[in-house]
N, C-alpha and C positions, 0 to 999 in steps of 0.2 A: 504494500500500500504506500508505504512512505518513496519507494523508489518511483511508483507511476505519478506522484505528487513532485518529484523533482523531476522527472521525464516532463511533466507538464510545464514547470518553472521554467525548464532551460528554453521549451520550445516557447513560450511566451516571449523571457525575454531576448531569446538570439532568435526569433525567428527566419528573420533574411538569411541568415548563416544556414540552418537546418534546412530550409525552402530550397537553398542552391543546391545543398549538399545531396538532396533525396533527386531534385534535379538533373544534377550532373549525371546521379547512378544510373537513373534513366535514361538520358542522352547517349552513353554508354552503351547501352544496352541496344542505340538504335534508334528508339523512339523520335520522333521528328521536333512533334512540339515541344519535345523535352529539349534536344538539339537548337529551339529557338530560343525558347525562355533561358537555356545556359549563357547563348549567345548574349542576348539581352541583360544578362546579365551582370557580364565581363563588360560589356560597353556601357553600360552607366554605375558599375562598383556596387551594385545591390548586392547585399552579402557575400562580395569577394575584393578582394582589390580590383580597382578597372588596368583592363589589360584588352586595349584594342586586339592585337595578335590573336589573344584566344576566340574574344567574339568572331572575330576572321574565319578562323578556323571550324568554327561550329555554324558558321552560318553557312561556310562551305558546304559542311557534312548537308544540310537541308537541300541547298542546292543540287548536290549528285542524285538526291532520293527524288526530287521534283525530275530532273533529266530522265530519271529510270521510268518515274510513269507518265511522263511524256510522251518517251519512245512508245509507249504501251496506249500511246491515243486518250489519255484522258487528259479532256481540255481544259477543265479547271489548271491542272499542271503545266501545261502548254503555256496558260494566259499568263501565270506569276513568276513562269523560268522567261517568255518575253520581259515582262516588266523589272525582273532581275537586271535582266541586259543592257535595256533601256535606260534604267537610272543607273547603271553601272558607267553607263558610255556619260553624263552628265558632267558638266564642269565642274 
């Protein structure tokens, strides 16, 4: 009892820290929106130090999973791997 009352406190007050941390596991693991929210996360320092490079890097991993079902004809993915590009090419 007294440990799930301090599981509770930590995740109260480090929450951003925990939220990254469960996060990342999943991004890890693959998961897409996890792979965004970590990104998201490394670019504005929400529960990690901000580290362009890694947002970089994680918004990559989203990017090759949008290319995969592209190729595969779904045009949702089609329309946000264009608009990828499109604001990639931007001043």
């Amino acid at each position: 009892m007294i440990g799930a009352v301090f599981l509770l406190l930590y995740i109260f007050v480090c929450y951003e820290n925990f939220h990254f941390h469960v996060a990342h596991m999943y991004a890890q693991l693959g998961y897409r929106n996890a792979q965004h929210i970590v990104g998201q996360r490394y670019l504005q320092g929400a529960g990690v130090e901000k580290n362009e490079d890694m947002a970089m890097h994680w918004f990559r991993e989203v990017e090759k999973f949008l290319s995969v079902a592209a190729d595969q004809g779904l045009k949702e993915a089609q329309e946000l791997l264009e608009n990828i590009i499109k604001n990639r090419n931007l001043p």
